[in-house]
C-alpha positions in Angstrom: 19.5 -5.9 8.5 21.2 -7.3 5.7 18.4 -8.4 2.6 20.8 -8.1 -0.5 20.2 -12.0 -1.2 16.8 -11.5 -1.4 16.7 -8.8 -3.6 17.6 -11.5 -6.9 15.4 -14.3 -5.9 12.8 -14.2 -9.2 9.7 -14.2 -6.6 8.4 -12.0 -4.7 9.7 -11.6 -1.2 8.0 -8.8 1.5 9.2 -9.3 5.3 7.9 -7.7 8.2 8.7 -7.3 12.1 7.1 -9.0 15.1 4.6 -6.1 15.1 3.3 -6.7 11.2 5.0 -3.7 10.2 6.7 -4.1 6.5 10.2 -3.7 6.8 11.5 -5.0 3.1 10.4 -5.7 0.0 12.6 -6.8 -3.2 12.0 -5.8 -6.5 9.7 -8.4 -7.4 7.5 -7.9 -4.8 7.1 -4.5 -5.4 6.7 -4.9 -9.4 3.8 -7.6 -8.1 2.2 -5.8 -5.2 2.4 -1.7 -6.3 0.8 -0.3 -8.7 2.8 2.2 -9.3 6.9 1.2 -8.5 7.6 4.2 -6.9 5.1 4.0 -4.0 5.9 2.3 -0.8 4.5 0.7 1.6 7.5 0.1 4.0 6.9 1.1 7.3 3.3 0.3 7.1 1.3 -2.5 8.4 0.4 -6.1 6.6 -3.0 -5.5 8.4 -4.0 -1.9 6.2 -3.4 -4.6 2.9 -4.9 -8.0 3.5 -8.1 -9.2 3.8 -9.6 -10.1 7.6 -9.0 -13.9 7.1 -5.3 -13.1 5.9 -5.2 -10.6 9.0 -5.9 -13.6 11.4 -3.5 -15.6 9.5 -0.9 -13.3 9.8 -1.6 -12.4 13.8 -1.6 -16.7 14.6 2.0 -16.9 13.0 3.4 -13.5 14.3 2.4 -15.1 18.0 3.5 -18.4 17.7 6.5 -17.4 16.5 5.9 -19.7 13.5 7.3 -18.6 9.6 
């Protein structure tokens, strides 16, 4: 999946798939989210780094299908 766009918008951008899982994140996002700029967090879950009100957020728009 193309992302390139993304990568020069000046906010912070992080997409996941359908199962929460963090597929992308653009610079600013990572500047913003990370500690450190050389960690990662792609491949890992929006669950592990959210709250549990954000969690149930997150799990009513992945099943409605909603953005």
């Amino acid at each position: 999946m193309e992302f390139k766009i993304l990568q020069s918008l000046p906010f912070a951008v992080t997409v996941c798939n359908k199962d929460a899982e963090i597929i992308y994140m653009n610079d600013k996002s990572v500047l913003t989210f990370l500690k450190n700029s050389e960690d990662s967090i792609i491949g890992k879950s929006l669950f592990d780094c959210h709250n549990e009100n954000s969690v149930l957020k997150i799990k009513e728009l992945l099943n409605s299908g909603d953005t």
